[in-house]
N, C-alpha and C positions, 0 to 999 in steps of 0.2 A: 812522458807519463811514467811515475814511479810503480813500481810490483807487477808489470808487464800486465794490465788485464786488458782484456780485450773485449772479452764476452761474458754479460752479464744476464743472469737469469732473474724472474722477480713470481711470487708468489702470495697467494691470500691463505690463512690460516687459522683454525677457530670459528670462532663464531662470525657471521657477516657483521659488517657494517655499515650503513651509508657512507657515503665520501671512501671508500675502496678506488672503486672505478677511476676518482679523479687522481688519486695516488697512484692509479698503475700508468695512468694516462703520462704524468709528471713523469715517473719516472721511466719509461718507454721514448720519452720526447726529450727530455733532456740528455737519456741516456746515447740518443744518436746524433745529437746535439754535439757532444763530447765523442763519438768517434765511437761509440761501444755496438757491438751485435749485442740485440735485446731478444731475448728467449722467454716469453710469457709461458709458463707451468701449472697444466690445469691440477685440480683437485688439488692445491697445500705439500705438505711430506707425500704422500701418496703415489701424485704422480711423478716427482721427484724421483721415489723409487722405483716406480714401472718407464723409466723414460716416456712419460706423456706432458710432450710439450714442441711449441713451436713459434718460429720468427718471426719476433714482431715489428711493425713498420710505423710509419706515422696513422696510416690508415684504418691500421687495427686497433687505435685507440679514439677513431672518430665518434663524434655523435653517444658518448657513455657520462660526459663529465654531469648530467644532471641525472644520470637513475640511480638507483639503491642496490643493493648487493654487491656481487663481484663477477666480472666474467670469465673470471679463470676459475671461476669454482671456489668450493672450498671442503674439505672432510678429516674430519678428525684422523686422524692417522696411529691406531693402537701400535703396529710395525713400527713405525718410529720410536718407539720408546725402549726400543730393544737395540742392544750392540750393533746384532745384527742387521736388521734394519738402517742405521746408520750408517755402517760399513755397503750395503745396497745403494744407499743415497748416497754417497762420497765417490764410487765407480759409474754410476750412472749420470753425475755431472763431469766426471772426465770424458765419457762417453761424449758426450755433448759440447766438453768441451770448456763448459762454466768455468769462467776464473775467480767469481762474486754472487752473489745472490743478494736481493735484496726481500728480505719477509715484513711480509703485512698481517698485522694481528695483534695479539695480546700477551701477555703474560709466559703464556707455556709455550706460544710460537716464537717467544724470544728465546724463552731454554731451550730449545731445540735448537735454534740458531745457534747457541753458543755451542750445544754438542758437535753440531759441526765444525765451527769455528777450532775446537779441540784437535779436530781432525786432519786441519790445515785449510779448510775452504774459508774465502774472505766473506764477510756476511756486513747487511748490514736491517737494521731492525728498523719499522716506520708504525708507529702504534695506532694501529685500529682496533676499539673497542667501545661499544657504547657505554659501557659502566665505565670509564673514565678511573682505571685502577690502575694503571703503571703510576709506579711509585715514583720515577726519575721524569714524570710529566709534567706537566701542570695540566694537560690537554689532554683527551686522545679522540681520534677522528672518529665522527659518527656522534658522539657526544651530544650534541647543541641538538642534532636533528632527532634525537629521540626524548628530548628534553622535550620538545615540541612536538613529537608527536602525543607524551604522555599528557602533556599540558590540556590539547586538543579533546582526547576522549574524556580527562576529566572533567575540562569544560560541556561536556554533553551529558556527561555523569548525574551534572552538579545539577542542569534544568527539571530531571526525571527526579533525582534527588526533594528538590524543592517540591516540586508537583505533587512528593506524595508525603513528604513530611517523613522522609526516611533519613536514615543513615546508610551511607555509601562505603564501602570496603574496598580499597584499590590495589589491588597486591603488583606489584613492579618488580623489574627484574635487578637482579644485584644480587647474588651470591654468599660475598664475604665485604660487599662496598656498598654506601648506603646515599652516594652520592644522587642518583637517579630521584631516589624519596625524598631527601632533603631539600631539594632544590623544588622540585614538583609542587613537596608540602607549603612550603614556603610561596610559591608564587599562585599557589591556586588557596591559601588562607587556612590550611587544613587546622581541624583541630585535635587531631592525635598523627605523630609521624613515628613510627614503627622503625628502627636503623639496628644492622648489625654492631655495630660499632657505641652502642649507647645502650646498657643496662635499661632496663625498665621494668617497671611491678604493673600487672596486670589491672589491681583496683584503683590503684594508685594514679597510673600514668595514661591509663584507656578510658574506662568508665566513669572517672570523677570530671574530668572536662569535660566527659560528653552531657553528665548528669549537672554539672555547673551551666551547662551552655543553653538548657532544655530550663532551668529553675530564673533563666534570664530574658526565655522568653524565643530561642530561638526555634526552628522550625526543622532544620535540617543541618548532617554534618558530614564533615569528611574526614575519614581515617587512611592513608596511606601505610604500608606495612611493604618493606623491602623484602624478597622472597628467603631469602635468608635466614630470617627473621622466623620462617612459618613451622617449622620444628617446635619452638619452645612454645606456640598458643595452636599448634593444629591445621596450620594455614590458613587464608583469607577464610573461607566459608566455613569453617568450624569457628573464628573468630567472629563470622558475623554473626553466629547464632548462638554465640554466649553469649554477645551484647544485646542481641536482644531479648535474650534469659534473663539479662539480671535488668536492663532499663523498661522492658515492655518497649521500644521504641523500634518501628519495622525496621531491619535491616540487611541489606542484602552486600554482596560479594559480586565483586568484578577482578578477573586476572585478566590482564592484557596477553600477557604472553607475546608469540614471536612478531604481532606487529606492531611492537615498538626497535624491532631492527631495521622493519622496511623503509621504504617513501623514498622519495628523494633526497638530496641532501640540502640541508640551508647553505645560505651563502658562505656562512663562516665554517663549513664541514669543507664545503669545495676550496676556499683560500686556506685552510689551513694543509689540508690531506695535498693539498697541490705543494705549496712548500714545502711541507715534510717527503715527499718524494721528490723534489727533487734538489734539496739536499743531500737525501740520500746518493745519490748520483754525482754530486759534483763533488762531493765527498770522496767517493772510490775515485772520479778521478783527479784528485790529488793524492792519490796512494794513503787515503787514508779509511780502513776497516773496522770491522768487530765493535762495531759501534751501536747503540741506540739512538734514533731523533728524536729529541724534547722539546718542550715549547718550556722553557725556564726564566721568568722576569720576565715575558714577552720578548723572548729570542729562543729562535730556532737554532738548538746545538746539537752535536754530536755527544756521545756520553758514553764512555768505557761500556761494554755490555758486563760484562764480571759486575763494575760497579753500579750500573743500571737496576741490573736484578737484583741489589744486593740492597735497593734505598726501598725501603718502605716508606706509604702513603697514608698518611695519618689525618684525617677526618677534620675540618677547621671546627674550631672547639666555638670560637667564639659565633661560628653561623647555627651551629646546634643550639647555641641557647639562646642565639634570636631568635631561631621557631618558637623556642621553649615559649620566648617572652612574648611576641605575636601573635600565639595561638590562645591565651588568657581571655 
């Protein structure tokens, strides 16, 4: 084995996600599989820096690969983002001994990876995030299962919905990424879908479909608006109650918020987040680091982290305007 590791540490960071557990599982069972001491590290950067972390076996990943969240924790870590803090986390894995780390997470838990990486620690990156925004993805874990969890509530939305002849407001979580909305709008019929990523005029783009849809004879609607989004209209419930300012038509406001991270995960969060850990692992040990796992074409690769971070994720053009055209 090339780069002498021996012993690898693995962490969750960010935000949860379903299929975590089965990523840590993969890579804990591959990793002694391949000969590696595995070091599970609770709390993310955190406990990294206060050395809170410990040896993990096959045992310690029993019985997890179907629940939600993560059992190493996770916390956003402000200290990390500091030299200092860094230089904490870089002496506290010699401490221990780490030759590798593998981080679980999103976005920022990759740039943090890489400041280490900077540092000299071999890292390697497996993406969990339910808004599906790593740009060097096509995938990222947790994904499918909050697709379906949003699916589920709005399917219960939609009966109340009908029952009273209202309009429904569904605000979802997505940040700066609108794939959550798009896909949701799309598979539950909506007839306004709200996305970072797609300009839209207020009379234009909200209230003339809802008011086309009402002059057609329908009874009830759904409006999706990614949270993102809630700045330039006020958010979900100021949005609901212009719309029902300008159409008279009842309508109310739903935020899901953080129980679309939970549940368990679908089948395809668990084979994916499984693969992608344990790539990750047999990755390091062919002496190969500083990497990101992407699902690209339908294959699981590794991906320069420099140039990982550096690919942006751009919105399928052509799925946006089949809403467009669906939602008519």
């Amino acid at each position: 084995m090339s780069e002498k590791i021996k012993t690898i540490g693995v962490l969750t960071s960010g935000g949860d996600a379903p299929g975590m557990n089965a990523a840590i599982r993969a890579v804990v069972r591959t990793g002694i599989y391949h000969g590696f001491k595995v070091m599970g590290i609770y709390k993310g950067y955190n406990g990294l820096i206060n050395g809170d972390m410990f040896e993990m076996d096959m045992r310690s990943v029993s019985d997890i690969i179907h629940r939600g969240g993560t059992i190493l924790k996770t916390v956003r870590c402000q200290a990390f983002k500091t030299e200092e803090g860094i230089q904490k986390a870089i002496s506290m894995a010699k401490v221990f001994g780490l030759d590798a780390i593998v981080v679980i997470g999103g976005d920022g838990s990759f740039r943090g990876a890489r400041d280490l990486s900077k540092h000299g620690m071999k890292v390697m990156g497996v993406p969990g995030t339910i808004d599906n925004d790593i740009g060097c993805s096509d995938y990222t874990i947790g994904y499918d299962t909050c697709l379906n969890t949003v699916q589920d509530a709005l399917d219960k939305i939609r009966d109340t919905a009908y029952s009273h002849e209202r309009c429904s407001v569904l605000e979802v979580m997505g940040r700066h990424a609108g794939y959550i909305a798009l896909n949701v709008g799309i598979a539950s019929g909506a007839e306004v879908i709200i996305l970072p990523e797609r300009p839209f005029d207020f009379h234009k783009d909200i209230i003339k479909p809802i008011v086309e849809g009402r002059n057609r004879g329908k009874k009830h609607y759904i409006v999706i608006i990614a949270e993102g989004v809630g700045g330039a209209v006020g958010g979900a419930i100021s949005l609901a109650e212009k719309i029902e300012e300008i159409t008279q038509i009842e309508t109310r406001a739903t935020i899901l918020g953080h129980i679309q991270r939970g549940g368990s995960p679908t089948v395809r969060d668990r084979v994916m987040a499984s693969v992608m850990g344990a790539k990750a692992t047999e990755l390091l040990a062919k002496g190969e680091y500083n990497k990101i796992i992407a699902l690209k074409n339908d294959q699981v690769v590794g991906i320069d982290i420099n140039e990982a971070l550096d690919t942006a994720k751009e919105m399928d053009k052509d799925l946006m305007e089949l809403s467009r055209i669906l939602s008519l």
